[in-house]
N, C-alpha and C positions, 0 to 999 in steps of 0.2 A: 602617456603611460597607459599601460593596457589595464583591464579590468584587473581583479585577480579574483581567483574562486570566490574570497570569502564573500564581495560587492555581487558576484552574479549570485552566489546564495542567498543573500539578504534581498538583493532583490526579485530572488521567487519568493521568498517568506511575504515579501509584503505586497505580489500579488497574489499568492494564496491570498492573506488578509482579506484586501480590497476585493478577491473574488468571493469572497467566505461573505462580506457586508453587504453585496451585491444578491446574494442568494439571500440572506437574510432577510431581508429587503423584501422581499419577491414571496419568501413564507408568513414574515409578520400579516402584509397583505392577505394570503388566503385567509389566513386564521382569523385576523378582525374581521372580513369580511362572510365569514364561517362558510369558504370554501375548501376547504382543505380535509378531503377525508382522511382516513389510517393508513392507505397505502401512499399516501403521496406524501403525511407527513414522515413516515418510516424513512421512503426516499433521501426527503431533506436530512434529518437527524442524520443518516447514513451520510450524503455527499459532503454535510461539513464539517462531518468529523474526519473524510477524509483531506479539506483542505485545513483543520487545522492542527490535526492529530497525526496523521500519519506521518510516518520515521521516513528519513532516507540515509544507507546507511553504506558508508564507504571505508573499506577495510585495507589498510597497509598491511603488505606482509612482505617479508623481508627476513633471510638470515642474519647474524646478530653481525655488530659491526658494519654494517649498513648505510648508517645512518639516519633511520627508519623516523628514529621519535625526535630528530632535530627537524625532520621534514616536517611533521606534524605541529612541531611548534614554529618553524616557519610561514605554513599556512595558517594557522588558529588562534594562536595564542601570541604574536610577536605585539600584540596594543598592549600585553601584561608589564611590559620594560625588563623582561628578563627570559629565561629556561624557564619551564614549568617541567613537563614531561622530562625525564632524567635520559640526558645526553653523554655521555664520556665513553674513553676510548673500552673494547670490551663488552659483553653482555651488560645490558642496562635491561627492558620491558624483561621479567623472567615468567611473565604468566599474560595471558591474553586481556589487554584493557580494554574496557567500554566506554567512552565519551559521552555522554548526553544529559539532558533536561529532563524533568519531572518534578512539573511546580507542585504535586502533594507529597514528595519527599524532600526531608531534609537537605540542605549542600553539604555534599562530603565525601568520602571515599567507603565505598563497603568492598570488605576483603572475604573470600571465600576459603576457609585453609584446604590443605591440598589433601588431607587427612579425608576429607569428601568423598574420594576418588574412591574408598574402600567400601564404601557405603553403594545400593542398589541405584539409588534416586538420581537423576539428571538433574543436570544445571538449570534446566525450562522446570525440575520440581522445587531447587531452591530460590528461586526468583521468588517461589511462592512463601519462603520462608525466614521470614527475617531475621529470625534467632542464632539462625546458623551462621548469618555473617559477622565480621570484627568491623566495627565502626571505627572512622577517624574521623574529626569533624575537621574542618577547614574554613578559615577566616579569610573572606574575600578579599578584607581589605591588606592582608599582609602579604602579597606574594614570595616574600622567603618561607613564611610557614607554610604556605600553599607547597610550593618545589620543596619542602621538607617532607610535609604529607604525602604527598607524592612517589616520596623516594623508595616509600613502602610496597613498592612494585619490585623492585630489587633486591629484594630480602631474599634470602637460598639458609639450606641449612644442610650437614651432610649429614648423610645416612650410611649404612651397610649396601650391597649388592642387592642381598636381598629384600629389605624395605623398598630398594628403588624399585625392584620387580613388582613387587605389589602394589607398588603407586603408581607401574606404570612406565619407567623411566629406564626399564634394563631386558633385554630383551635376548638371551644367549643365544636364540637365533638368526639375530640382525645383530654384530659386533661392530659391525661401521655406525649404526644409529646410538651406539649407548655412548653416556657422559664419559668423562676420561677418571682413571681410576686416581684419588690421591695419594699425597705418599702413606697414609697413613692405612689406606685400603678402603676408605670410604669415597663416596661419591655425594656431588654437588646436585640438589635437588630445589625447586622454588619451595618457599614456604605457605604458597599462595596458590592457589586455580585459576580464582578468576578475581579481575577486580570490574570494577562499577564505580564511575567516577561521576555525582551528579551536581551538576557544573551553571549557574545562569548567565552561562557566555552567549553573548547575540547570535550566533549560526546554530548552539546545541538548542536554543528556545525556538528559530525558525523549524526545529525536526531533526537537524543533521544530527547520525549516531557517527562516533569516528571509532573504528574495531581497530585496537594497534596487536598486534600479533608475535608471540616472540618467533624463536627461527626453526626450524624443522622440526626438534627433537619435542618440542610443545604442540607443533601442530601436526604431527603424525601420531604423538600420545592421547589427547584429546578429542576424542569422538565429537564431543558436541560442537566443538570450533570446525572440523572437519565437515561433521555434517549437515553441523543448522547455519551456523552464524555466518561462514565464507561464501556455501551459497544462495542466500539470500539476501546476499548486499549489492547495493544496487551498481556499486563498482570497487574493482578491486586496484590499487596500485602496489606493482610489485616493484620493491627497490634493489638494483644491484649496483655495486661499485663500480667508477671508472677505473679504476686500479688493478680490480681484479677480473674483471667480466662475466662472463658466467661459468661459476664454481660449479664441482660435481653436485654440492649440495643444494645450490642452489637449482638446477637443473632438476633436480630430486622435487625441488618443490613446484617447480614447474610444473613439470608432467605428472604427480599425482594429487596436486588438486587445484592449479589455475589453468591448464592449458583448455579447458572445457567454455563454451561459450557462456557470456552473460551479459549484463545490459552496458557494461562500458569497463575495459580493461587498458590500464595503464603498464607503461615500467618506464622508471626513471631511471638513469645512469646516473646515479649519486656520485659524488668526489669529485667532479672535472678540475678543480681548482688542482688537484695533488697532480694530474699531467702538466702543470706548468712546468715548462724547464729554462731555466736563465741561458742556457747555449742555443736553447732552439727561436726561430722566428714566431712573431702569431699567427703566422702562416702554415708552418711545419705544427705546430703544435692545434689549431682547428680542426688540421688533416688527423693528426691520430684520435681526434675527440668520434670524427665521424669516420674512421675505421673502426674503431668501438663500438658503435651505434650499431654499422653495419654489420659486425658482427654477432653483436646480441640480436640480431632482426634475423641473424641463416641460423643462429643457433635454436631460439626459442618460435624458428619457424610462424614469422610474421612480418609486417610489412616494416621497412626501413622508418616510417616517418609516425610509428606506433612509439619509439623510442625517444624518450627526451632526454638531452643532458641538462642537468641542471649541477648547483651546488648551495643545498642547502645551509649548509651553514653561512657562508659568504651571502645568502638570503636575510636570513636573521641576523645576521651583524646587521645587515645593510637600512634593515627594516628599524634595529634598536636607535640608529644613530642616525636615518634619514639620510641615508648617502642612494642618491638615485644611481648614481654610475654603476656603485657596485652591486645592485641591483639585478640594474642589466644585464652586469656581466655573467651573474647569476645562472640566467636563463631563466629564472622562474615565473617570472612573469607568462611566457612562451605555453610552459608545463601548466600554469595555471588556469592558461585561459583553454588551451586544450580539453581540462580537464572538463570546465565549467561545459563546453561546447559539446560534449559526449553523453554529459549526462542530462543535466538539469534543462533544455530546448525539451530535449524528450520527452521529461519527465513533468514539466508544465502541459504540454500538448496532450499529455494522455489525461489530465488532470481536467483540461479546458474542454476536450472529448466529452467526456463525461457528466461535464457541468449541462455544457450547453444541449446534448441531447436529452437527457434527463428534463431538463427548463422545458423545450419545443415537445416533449412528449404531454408535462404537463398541461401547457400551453393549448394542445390539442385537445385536451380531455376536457378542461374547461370551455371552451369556446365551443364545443361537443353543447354540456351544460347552456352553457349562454345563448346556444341557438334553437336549442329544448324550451327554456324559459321565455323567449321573446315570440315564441310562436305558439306558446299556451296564452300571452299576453293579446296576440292580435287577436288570436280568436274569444278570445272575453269582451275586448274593444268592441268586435263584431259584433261579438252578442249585445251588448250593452247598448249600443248606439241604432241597431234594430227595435231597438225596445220604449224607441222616442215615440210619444202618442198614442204607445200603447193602450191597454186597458187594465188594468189588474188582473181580468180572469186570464189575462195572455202571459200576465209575469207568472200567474200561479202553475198554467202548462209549464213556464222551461223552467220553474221550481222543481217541477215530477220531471221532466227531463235531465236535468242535473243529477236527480238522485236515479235514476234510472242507469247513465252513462257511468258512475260512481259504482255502484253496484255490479255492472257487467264488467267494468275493469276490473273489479276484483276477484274475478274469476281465473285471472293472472296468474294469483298468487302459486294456485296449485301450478301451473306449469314451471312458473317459476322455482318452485320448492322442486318439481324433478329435474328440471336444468342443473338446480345446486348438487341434487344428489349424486347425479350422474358426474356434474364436477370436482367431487370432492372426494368420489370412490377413484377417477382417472389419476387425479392430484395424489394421490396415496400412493399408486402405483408408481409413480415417475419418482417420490419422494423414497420409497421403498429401494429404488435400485441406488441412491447414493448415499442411506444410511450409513453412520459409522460403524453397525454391526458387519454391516455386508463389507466395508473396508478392509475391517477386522480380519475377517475371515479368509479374504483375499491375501492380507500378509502374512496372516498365519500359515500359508502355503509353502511361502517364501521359508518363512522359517525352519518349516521341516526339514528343508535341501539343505538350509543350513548349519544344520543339526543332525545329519544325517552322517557326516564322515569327518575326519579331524582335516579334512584338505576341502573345502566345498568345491569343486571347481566344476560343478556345474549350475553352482549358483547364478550367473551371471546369465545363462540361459534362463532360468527359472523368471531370475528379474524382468530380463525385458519380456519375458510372457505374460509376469505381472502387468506391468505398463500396458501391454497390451489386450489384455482384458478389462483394465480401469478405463482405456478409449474406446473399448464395444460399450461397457456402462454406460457413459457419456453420450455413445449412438443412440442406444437404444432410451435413452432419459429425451433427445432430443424426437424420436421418432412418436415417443408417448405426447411430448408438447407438442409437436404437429397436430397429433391426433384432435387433443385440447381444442387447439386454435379451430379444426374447422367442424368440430363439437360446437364452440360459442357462434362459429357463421352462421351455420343451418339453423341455428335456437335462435339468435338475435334477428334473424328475416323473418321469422315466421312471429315472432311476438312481434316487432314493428309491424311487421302485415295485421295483424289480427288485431292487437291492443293500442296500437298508435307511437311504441315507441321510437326514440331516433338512434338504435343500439348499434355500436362499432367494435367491430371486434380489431384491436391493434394488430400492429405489422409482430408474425411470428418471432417468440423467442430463438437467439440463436445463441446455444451453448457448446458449439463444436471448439468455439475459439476458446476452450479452456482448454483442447486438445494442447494446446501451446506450453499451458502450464504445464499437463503432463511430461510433453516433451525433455523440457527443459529439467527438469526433476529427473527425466531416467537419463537426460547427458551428464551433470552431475553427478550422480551417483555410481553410474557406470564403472565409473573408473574404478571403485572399492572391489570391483570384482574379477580383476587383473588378477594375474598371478604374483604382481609385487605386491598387492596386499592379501593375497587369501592366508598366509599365517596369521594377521590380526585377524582376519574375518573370523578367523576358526576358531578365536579366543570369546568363551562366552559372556566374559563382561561385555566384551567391544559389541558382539553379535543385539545384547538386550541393548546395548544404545543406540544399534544403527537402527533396529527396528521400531524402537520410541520415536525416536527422529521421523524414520520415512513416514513413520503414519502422521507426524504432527505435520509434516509439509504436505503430505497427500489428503490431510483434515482439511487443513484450510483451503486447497481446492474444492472437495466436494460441498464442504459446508458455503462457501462462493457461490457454485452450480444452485443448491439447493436455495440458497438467498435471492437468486435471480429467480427461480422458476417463482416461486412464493409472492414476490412481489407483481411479479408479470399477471398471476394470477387474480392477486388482490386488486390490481390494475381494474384488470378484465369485472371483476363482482363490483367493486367499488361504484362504476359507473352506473350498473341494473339497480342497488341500491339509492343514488341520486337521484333516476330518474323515477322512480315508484315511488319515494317522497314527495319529489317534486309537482309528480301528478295529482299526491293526494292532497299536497296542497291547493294545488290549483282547483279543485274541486272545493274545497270549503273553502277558497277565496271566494269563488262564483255562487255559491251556496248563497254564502251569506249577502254577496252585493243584492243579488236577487231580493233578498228575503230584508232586507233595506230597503230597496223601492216598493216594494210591495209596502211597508209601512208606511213610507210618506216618499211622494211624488220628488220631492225637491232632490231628494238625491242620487239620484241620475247622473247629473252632471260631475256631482262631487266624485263619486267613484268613476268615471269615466278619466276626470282629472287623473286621479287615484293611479288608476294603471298606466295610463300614461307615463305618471312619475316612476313608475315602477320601470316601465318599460325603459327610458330614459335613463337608469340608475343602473342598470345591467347593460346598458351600449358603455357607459363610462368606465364600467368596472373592466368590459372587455378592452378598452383602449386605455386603461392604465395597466392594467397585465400584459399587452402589447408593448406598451412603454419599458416597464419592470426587464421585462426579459428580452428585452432589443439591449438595455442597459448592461444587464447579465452578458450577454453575446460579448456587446463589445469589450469589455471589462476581460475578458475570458480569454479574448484575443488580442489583446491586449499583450506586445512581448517588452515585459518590462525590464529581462535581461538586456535589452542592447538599450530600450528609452530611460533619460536620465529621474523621469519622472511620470508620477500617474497621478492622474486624476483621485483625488477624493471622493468616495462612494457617499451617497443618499444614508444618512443615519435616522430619518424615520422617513416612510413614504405617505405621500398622501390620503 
């Protein structure tokens, strides 16, 4: 039997884990050992909050009748021995769910009313607000109440034409997009926005968020599903019927807002089971499964083997009752392990990227350190071991010598304080161009076009000129780090020439590759600026959402940009500070050895021992750090997706 999603998820969760214990491991070390300055432990805090915090977030979407949330509970939920997400024939999901974990909130369902939508504040503002949600609690252990709870995603209530307009739901420009009128003249609207389902199911605690989505008329209404939530998930699967192939509407959704690239895109041919025919062979009838396939592969203009047929329901039977045949027959296994292989390889590797260069950088810095420290040790040894037979009046000379060398190095400090100033007016500069004022203002450009005529349609221009002044930003933030790095060369040769340090300046930051992120943000968004959407565009609710949205995703890139430069930096000062320490210790180590034998002859030796052990205590430390992040490496590389087993990480180190 092949893997399925849920076994290659669990087991990335549990080599994040094992990588998360592995890093841990490697910081407790600096820290007992109190090597670990602020930029290195920022690093760590950072790297493992990304292995055991960060989301990964896979969005089904699907016109209604789909099948959309039987697949989901085929995947997810079939150890519960039942339905959980609300399956039957008909619209069932009527508002956009969230799946996921979050051990400092309660388990339960919170419901957003749709009454929201009238109000100024985004959904990214009620997250922040918990008053405004309708709580349900949910009892783990009864999954009928669970699937009852539940069911409160399918709540609708009807309204007039006109409430639906203000909610959002009616649009006498687009009469193919509005609900169907009742007999009674009113219209079927959700009672809901958004739900939030928080769940301690084993894949939502490894990180997985699962976005279920209802069918066009919610997600062409909804700004913020449109613009934040679809895309920023790390893959999307689109569900269409084998029955009916691909509908106009479904097409519809296609082309304005999955057909754009992103880390891993699925579609499923849901139903195959309903192409069975008792006249036909299973020969005749495999053949029309994959003329369907191929068809959806010329229609939504992608490759034949991007298409999988599966049948989810025939899955979840299969799964409740432990029938492997019909399992297989399913196909889902096939869809599952696909999916696992699209994303989650990836998405380890960029993880394990990360880990382990981050380790060898540190790695580097210390052993920097370590070679600093054992070469202030030999020449103490030196000194000390000269000084066998001396005389007294000869310790008392390299006493005034000591304080002598003490005193001239600290002549340092001034050049060192205009290194700082010079570094910290350039670091302003480079911080300055990707402030979020300066973002600010850059959208606020956008806006104007936007607001400029009830049709913008030269907005779309405007945008990508947007985009493309945030990648001059970017040039020019990366041309001022250059500048940086070979500011610290020519500073860091001239104070080692002069004052004796071992100063390195690291390999140049390189922030072009958030060029990417921009990319992919202005392919996204592009599309909103078609002519099939510039009548929303031109609607000024929709216009303040899209513009919340673009600057919240165009934040987190710059404020990225800006967290790398800072730390690069902190890198870079971190080091000048260990080593000016370092020295001043060593100077009141030798100080005082000195000013010991000068008082009584005998110990000599002892301090001789002394550094010795010293010296000896800093070769261990560097070859248990060697140890530590050899461990890190392999742990990192480590593909736990395909091995049935890992190793057990080091829970204290030596």
């Amino acid at each position: 039997m092949l893997p399925t999603f849920a076994s290659h998820l669990d087991a990335l969760g549990q080599w994040r884990a094992d990588t998360d214990a592995r890093l841990g491991a490697l910081a407790r070390f600096a820290r007992e050992h109190d090597l670990l300055d602020d930029a290195s432990a920022e690093w760590f805090e950072a790297m493992r909050h990304r292995l055991s915090g960060e989301k990964l977030m896979v969005a089904f979407v699907a016109e209604f009748s789909r099948g959309k949330s039987e697949l989901i509970n085929a995947i997810f939920f079939s150890d519960k021995g039942r339905r959980m997400m609300p399956a039957s024939a008909g619209r069932t999901t009527m508002c956009p769910v969230e799946l996921g974990y979050d051990a400092e909130e309660p388990v339960g369902l919170s419901l957003l009313p749709i009454e929201t939508r009238l109000e100024a504040s985004s959904l990214a503002d009620y997250r922040r607000q918990p008053r405004a949600w309708t709580w349900v609690d949910m009892d783990l252990s009864n999954p009928d109440g669970m699937a009852q709870a539940l069911a409160e995603v399918m709540r609708t209530r009807h309204v007039s034409t006109q409430e639906a307009a203000r909610l959002g739901f009616w649009d006498e420009e687009r009469p193919a997009d509005n609900p169907a009128i009742l007999s009674d003249g009113m219209v079927e609207v959700p009672v809901w926005r958004h739900a939030r389902i928080n769940l301690p199911h084993p894949l939502l605690k490894r990180g997985l968020v699962v976005l279920d989505t209802p069918g066009l008329n919610a997600i062409g209404t909804e700004p913020e599903l449109t613009l934040g939530l679809l895309p920023q998930a790390h893959a999307t699967v689109f569900i269409l019927g084998a029955d009916t192939g691909v509908t106009k509407s479904d097409l519809d959704i296609w082309r304005d807002h999955l057909c754009g690239p992103a880390l891993a895109r699925f579609v499923a041919l849901n139903k195959i089971d309903s192409l069975a025919d008792p006249l036909s062979t299973p020969a005749e009838v495999e053949a029309v499964i994959q003329r369907q396939c191929e068809s959806v592969a010329q229609t939504l203009e992608i490759p034949a083997d991007h298409v999988f047929p599966i049948s989810a329901r025939q899955a979840l039977a299969a799964r409740l009752s432990g029938d492997e045949a019909g399992l297989a027959t399913s196909r889902m296994e096939a869809f599952e392990n696909a999916l696992s292989e699209g994303l989650l390889p990836r998405r380890r590797e960029n993880l394990a990227e990360a880990a382990i260069l981050g380790a060898t950088q540190f790695q580097t810095q210390l052993n920097r350190r370590f070679g600093e420290m054992r070469r202030l040790y030999a020449d103490q040894l030196l000194e000390l071991r000269s000084l066998r037979g001396k005389s007294s009046g000869k310790v008392q000379l390299m006493l005034q010598r000591v304080q002598a060398e003490a005193a001239e190095f600290e002549l340092c400090t001034a050049r060192l304080q205009a290194m700082r100033t010079v570094h910290a007016r350039m670091m302003k500069e480079v911080l300055s161009e990707l402030s979020a004022e300066c973002l600010r203002k850059e959208v606020e450009g956008l806006q104007q076009v936007l607001g400029a005529s009830w049709l913008p349609l030269g907005a779309r221009k405007a945008f990508v000129e947007l985009c493309g002044r945030l990648r001059e930003r970017i040039d020019q933030a990366q041309q001022r780090s250059d500048e940086i790095h070979a500011m610290l060369v020519a500073s860091f040769s001239k104070l080692n020439a002069e004052f004796g340090f071992s100063l390195v300046a690291d390999t140049p930051l390189d922030i072009r590759k958030y060029h990417d992120d921009l990319n992919l943000i202005e392919r996204n968004y592009v599309q909103y600026f078609g002519l099939s959407q510039a009548f929303r565009l031109a609607q000024p609710a929709f216009q303040e959402q899209f513009r919340r949205m673009l600057i919240s995703r165009l934040r987190v890139v710059f404020e990225t940009v800006c967290n790398d430069v800072e730390l690069w930096n902190k890198t870079a000062s971190a080091q000048v500070d260990s080593q000016l320490r370092e020295r001043r210790r060593n100077f009141k180590r030798r100080y005082e050895s000195l000013d010991r034998i000068q008082s009584a002859s005998s110990e000599l030796d002892a301090r001789v021992q002394e550094v010795q052990a010293q010296d000896e205590r800093v070769l261990q430390l560097q070859t248990r750090l060697a140890t530590l992040v050899d461990e890190l490496t392999r742990q990192a590389n480590f593909d736990s997706l395909h091995e049935p087993e890992a190793t057990e990480p080091e829970t204290s180190p030596t």
